[in-house]
BAFI-3210 file (N, C-alpha, C; in Angstrom, 3 decimals, decimal comma, padded with zeros to 6 digits):
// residues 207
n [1|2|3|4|5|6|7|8|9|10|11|12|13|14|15|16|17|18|19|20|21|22|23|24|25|26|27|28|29|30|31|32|33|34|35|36|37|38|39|40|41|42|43|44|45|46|47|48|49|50|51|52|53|54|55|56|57|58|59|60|61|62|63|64|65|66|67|68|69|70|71|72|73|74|75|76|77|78|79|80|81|82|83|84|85|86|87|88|89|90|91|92|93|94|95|96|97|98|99|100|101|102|103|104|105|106|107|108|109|110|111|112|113|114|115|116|117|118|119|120|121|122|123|124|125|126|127|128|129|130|131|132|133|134|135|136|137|138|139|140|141|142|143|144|145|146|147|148|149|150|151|152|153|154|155|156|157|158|159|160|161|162|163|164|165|166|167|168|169|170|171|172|173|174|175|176|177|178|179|180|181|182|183|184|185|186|187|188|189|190|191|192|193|194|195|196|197|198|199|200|201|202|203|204|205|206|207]
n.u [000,836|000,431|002,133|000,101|-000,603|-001,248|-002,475|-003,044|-004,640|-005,265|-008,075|-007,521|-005,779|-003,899|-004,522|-004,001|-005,326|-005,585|-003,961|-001,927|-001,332|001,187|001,075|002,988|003,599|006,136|007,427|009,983|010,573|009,850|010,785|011,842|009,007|008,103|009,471|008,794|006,477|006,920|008,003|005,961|003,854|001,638|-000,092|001,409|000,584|001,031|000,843|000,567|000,590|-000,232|001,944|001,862|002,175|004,369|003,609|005,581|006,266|004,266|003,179|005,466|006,798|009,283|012,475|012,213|014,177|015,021|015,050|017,160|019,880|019,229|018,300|019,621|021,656|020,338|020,040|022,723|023,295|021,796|022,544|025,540|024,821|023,639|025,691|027,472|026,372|026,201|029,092|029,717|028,353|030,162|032,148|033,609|034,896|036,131|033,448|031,749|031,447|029,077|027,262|027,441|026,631|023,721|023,021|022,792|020,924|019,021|018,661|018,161|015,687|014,035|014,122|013,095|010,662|009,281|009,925|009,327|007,495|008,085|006,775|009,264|009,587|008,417|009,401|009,303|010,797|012,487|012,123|013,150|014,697|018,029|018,286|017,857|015,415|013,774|014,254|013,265|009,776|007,109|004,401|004,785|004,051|003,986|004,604|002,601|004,159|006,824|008,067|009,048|010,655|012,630|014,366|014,731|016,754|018,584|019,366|020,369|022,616|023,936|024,203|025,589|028,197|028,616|028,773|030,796|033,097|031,501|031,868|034,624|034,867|033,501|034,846|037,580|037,010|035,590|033,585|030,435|028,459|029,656|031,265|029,481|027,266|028,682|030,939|030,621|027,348|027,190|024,803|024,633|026,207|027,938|030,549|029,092|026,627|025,634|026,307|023,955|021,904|022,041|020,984|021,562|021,704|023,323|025,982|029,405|030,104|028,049|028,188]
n.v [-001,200|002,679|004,995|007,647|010,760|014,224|016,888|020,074|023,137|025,718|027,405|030,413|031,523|033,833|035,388|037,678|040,341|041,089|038,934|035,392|032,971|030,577|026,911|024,482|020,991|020,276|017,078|015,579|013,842|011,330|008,773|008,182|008,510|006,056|004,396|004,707|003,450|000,738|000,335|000,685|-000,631|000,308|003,072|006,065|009,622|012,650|015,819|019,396|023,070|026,462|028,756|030,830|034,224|036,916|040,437|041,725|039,750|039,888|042,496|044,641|046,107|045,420|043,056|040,711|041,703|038,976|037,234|037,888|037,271|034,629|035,598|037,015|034,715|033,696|035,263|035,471|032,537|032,876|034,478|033,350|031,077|031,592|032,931|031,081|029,322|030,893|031,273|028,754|028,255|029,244|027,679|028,074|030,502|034,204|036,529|039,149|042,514|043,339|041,667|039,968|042,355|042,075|039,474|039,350|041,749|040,834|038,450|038,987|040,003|037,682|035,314|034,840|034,004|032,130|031,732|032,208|031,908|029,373|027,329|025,888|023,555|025,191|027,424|030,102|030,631|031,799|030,651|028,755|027,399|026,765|027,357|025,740|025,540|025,000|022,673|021,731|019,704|021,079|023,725|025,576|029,257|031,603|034,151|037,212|039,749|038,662|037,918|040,231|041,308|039,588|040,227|043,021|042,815|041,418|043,466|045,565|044,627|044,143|046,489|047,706|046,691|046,580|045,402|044,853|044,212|042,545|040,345|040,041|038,636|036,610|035,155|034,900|033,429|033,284|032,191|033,360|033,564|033,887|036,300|038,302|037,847|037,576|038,961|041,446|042,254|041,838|040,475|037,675|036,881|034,895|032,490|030,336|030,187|030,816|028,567|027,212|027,903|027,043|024,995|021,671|020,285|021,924|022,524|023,251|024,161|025,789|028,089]
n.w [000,000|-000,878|000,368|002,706|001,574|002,489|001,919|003,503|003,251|004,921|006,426|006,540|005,540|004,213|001,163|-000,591|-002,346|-006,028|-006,288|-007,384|-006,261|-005,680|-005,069|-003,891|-003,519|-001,925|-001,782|-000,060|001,737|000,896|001,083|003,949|004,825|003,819|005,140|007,642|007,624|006,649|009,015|011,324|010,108|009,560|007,380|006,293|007,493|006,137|006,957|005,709|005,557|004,169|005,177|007,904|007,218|008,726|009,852|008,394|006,665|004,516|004,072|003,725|000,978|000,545|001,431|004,086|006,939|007,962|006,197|004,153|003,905|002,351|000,478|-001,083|-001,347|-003,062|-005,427|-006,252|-007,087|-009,251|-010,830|-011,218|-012,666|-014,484|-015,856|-016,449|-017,710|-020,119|-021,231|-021,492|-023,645|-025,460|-025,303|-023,034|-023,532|-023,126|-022,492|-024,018|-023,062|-023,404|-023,360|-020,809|-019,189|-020,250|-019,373|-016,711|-016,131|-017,275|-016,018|-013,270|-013,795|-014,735|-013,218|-010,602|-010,518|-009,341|-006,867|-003,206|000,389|002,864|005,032|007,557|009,690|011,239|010,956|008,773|005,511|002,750|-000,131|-002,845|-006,143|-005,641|-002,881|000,283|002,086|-000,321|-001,223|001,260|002,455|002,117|002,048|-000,593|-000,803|-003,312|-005,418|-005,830|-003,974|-003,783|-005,969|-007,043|-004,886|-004,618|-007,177|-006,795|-004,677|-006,185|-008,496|-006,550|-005,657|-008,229|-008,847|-006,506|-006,871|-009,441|-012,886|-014,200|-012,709|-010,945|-012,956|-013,383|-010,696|-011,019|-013,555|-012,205|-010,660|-007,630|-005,600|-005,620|-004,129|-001,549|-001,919|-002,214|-000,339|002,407|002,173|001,119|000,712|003,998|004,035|004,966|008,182|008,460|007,097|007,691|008,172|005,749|004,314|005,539|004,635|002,019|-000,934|-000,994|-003,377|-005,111|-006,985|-006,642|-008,637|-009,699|-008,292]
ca.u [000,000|001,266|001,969|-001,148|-000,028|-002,364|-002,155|-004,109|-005,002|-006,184|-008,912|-007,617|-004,751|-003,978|-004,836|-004,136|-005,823|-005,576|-002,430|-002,380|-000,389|001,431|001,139|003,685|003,710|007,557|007,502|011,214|010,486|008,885|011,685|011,473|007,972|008,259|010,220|007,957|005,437|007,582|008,316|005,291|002,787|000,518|-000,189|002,010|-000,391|001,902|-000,010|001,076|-000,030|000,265|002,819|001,254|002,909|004,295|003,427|006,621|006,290|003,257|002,801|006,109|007,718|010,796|013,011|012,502|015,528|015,539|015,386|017,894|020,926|018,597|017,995|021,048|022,477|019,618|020,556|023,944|023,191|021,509|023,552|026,715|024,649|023,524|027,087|028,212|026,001|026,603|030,514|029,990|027,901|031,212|033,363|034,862|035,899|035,207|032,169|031,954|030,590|027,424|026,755|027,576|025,850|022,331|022,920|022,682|019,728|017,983|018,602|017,335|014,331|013,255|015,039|012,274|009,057|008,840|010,397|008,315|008,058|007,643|006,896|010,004|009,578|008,105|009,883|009,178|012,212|012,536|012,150|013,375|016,098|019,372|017,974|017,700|014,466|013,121|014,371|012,447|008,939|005,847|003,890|005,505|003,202|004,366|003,464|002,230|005,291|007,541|009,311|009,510|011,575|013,649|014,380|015,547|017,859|019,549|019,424|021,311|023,871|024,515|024,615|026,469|029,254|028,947|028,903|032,221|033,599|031,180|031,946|036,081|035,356|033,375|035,592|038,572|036,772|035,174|032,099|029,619|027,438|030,649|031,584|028,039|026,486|029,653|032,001|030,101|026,517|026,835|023,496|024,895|026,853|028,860|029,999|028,458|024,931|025,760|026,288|022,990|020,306|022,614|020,319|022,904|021,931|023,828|027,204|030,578|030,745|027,395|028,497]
ca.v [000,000|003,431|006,593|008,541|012,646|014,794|018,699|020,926|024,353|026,893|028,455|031,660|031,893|035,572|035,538|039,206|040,951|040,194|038,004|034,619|032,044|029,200|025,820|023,385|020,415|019,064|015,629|015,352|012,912|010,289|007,898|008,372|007,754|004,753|003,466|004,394|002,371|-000,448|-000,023|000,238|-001,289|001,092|004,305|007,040|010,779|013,765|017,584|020,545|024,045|027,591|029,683|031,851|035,754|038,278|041,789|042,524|039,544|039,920|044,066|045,568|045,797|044,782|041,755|041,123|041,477|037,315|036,072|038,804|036,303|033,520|036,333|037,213|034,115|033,187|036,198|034,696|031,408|032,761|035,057|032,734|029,599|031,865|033,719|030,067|028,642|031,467|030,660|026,790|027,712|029,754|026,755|028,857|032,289|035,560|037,008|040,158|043,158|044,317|040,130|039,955|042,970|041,836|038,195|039,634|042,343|039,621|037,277|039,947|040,114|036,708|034,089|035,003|034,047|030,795|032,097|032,488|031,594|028,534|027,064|024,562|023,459|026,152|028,916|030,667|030,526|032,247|028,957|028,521|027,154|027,325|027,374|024,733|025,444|024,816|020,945|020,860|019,247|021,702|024,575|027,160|030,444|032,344|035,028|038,667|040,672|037,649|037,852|041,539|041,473|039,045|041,418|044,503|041,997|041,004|044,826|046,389|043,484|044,650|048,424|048,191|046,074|046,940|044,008|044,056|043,981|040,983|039,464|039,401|037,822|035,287|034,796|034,527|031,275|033,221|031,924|034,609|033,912|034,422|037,501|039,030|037,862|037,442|039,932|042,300|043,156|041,107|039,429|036,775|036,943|034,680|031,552|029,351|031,303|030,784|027,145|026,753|028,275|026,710|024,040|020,696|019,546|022,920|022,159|024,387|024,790|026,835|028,912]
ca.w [000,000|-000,908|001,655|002,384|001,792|002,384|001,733|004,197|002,275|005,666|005,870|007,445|005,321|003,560|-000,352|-000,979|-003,268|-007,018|-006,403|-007,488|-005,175|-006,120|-003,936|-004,302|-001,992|-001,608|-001,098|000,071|003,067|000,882|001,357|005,145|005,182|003,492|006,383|008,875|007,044|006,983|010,487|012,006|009,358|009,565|006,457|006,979|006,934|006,091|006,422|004,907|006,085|003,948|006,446|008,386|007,354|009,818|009,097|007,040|005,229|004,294|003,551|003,572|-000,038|001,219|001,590|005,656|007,284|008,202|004,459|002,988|003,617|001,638|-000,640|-001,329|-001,789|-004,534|-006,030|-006,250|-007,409|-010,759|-011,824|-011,353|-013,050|-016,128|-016,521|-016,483|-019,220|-021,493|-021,734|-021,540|-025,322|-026,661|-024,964|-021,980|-023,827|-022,322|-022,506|-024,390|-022,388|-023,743|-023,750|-019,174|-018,744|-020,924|-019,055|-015,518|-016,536|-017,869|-014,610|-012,357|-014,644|-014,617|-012,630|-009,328|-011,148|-008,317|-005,305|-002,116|001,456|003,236|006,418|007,166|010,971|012,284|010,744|007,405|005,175|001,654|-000,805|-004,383|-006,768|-004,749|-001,489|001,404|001,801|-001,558|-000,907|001,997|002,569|002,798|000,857|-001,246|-000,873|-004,129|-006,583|-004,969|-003,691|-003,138|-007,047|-006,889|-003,496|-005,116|-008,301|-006,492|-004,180|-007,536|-009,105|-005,701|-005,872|-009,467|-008,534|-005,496|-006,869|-010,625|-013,769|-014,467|-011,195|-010,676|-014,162|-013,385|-009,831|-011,169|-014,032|-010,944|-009,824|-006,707|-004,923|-006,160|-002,510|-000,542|-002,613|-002,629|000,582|003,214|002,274|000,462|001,898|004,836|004,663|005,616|009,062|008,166|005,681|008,014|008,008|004,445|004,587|006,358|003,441|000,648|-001,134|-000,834|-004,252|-005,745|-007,403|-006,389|-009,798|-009,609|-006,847]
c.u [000,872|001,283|000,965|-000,412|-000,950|-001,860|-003,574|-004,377|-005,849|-007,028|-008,658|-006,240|-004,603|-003,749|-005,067|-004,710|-005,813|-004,454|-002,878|-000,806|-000,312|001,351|002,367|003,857|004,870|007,855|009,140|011,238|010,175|009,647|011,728|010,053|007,714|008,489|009,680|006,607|005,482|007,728|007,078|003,817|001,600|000,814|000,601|001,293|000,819|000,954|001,137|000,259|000,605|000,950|002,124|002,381|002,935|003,536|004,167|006,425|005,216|002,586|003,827|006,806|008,811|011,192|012,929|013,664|015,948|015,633|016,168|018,929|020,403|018,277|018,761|021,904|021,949|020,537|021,995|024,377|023,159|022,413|025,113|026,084|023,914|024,973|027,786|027,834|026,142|028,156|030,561|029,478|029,026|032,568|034,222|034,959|035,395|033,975|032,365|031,192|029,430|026,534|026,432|026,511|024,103|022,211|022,367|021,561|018,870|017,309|017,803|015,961|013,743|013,337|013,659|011,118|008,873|009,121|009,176|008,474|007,504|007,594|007,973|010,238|009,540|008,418|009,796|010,602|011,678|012,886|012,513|014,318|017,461|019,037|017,617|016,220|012,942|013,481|013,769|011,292|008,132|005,122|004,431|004,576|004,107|003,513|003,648|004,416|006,688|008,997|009,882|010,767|012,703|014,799|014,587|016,232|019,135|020,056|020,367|022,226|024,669|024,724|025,392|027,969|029,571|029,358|030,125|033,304|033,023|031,476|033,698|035,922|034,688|034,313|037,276|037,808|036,085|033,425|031,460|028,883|028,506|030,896|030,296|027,636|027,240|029,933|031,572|028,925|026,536|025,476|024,076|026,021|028,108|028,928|029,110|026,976|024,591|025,213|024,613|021,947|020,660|021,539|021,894|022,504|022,829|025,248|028,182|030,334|029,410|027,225|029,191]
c.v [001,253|004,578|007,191|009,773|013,321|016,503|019,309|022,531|025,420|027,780|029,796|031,731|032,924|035,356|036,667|039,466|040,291|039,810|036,293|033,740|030,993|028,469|025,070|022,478|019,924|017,939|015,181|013,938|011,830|008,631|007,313|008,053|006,376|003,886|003,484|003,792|000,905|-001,278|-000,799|000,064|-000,969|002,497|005,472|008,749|011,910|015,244|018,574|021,990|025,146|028,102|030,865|032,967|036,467|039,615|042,486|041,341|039,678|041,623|044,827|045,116|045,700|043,217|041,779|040,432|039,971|036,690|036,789|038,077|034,819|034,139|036,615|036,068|033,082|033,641|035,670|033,785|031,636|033,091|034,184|031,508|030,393|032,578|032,280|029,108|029,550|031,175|029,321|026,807|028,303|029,081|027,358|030,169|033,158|035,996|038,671|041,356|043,354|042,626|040,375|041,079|042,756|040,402|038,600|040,939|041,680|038,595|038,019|040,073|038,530|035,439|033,880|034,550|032,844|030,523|032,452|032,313|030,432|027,633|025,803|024,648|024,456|027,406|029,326|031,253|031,011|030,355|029,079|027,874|027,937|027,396|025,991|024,317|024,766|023,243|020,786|020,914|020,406|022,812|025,539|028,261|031,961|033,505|036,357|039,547|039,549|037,911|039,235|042,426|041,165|040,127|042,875|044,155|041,866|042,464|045,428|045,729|044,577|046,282|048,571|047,464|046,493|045,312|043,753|043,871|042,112|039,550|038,840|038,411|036,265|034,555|033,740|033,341|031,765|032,563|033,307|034,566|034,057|036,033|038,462|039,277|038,085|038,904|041,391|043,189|042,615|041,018|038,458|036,990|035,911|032,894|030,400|029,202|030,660|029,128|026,976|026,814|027,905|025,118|022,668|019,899|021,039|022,556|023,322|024,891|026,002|027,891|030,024]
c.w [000,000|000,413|001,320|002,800|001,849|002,297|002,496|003,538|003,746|005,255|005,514|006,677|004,382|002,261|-000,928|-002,227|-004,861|-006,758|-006,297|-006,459|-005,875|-005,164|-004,503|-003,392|-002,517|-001,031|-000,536|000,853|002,748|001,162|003,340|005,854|005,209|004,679|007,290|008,685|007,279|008,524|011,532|011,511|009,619|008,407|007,363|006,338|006,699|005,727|006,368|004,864|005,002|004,962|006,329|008,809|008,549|008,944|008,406|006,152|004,252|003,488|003,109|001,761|-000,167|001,360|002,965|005,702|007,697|006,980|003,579|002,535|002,265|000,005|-001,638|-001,935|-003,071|-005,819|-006,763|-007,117|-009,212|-011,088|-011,972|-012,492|-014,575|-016,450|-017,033|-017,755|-020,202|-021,797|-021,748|-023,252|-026,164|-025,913|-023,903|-022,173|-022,906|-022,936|-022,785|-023,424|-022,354|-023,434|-021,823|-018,649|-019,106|-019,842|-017,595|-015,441|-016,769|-016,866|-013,583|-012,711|-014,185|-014,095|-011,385|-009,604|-009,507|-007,055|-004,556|-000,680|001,271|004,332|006,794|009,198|011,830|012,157|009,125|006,894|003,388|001,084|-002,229|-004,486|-005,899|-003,760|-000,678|001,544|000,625|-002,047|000,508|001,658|002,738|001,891|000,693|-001,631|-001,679|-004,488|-005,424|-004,966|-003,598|-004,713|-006,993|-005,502|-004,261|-006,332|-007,491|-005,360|-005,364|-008,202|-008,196|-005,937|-006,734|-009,243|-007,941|-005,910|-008,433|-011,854|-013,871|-013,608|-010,687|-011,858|-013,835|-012,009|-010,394|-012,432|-013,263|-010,173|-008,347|-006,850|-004,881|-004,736|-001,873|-000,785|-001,804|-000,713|002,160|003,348|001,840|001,189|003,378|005,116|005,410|006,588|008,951|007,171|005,758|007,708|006,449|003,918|004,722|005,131|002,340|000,712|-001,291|-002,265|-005,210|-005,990|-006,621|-007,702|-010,500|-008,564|-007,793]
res [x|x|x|x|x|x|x|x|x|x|x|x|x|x|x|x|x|x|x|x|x|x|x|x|x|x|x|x|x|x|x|x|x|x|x|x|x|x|x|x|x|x|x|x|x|x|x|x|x|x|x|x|x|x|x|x|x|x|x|x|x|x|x|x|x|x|x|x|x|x|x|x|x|x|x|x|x|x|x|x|x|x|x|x|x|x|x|x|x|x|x|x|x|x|x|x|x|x|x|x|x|x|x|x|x|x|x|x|x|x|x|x|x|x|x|x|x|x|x|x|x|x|x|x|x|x|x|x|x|x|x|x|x|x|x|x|x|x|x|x|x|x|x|x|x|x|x|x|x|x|x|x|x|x|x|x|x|x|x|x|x|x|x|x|x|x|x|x|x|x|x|x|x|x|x|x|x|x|x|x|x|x|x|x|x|x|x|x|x|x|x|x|x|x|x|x|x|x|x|x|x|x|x|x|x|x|x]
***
């Protein structure tokens, strides 16, 4: 018999205005269930709650100050993992200017469409591609203000550090979330912090 999952959908949970919300249930655990199926030969139930918003995450048009490090080190992720597939299609070479600067305009633009929060044991954690979060188990409450945070996270980056400043370090083999998020704005306190919101299926070589 297979695992029974169930997805709970709250009543009382905040569906702002015209904004449309994504769900996603993350089955990560299903391996784990399994076993406690096995174990104790009985169906294993798994619920799944929308995360219930503070009042910044929820109204302010801002990144809140607890998911900036997560934010930050999204931020990070793309722009290193599209600078990286545009020289893997011209075999390595450099990357002409007007090319680095359109690649990282572009990333800021549309990389955020699926980012959101999400409740991961109790604590609401920024969730997407590249993040820890976004491999764990539970509902991803997208859409509304959530991509637009993201997108002027990625835009200051690029302002405060400048493309071709960020184009030679990543060229120089640095870790674009160390660079960015560490040393740079300190979102992140430190590499450990860092460590912690990094998704563990993410390569070095997209860092």
């Amino acid at each position: 018999n297979p695992c029974t999952f169930r997805l709970h959908i709250s009543s009382t949970a905040t569906m702002a205005r015209p904004v449309s919300f994504v769900l996603v249930l993350a089955i990560v655990a299903f391996v784990g269930a399994r076993l406690a199926y096995a174990q104790r030969g009985e169906p294993v139930k798994m619920s799944f709650k929308p995360p219930e918003l503070s009042v910044d995450e929820e109204g302010s048009q801002h990144m809140p100050d607890h998911m900036k490090c997560s934010a930050c080190a999204a931020a990070a992720y793309h722009l290193g993992k599209a600078l990286s597939k545009a020289e893997k299609q011209i075999r390595g070479k450099r990357l002409v200017e007007s090319k680095y600067y359109d690649i990282m305009d572009m990333t800021c633009v549309k990389a955020f469409d699926n980012y959101g929060v999400k409740g991961v044991e109790g604590v609401n954690m920024l969730s997407g591609e590249g993040l820890s979060a976004g491999d764990a188990a539970g509902v991803l409450m997208g859409g509304g203000k959530w991509p637009n945070r993201m997108r002027s996270i990625c835009s200051k980056i690029i302002d405060l550090l400048g493309e071709d400043d960020i184009y030679e370090e990543f060229r120089n083999g640095r870790d674009l979330q160390e660079f960015f998020c560490v040393e740079t704005t300190k979102d992140c306190k430190s590499a450990a912090a860092l460590e912690e919101i990094r998704s563990s299926k993410v390569t070095r070589d997209e860092l």
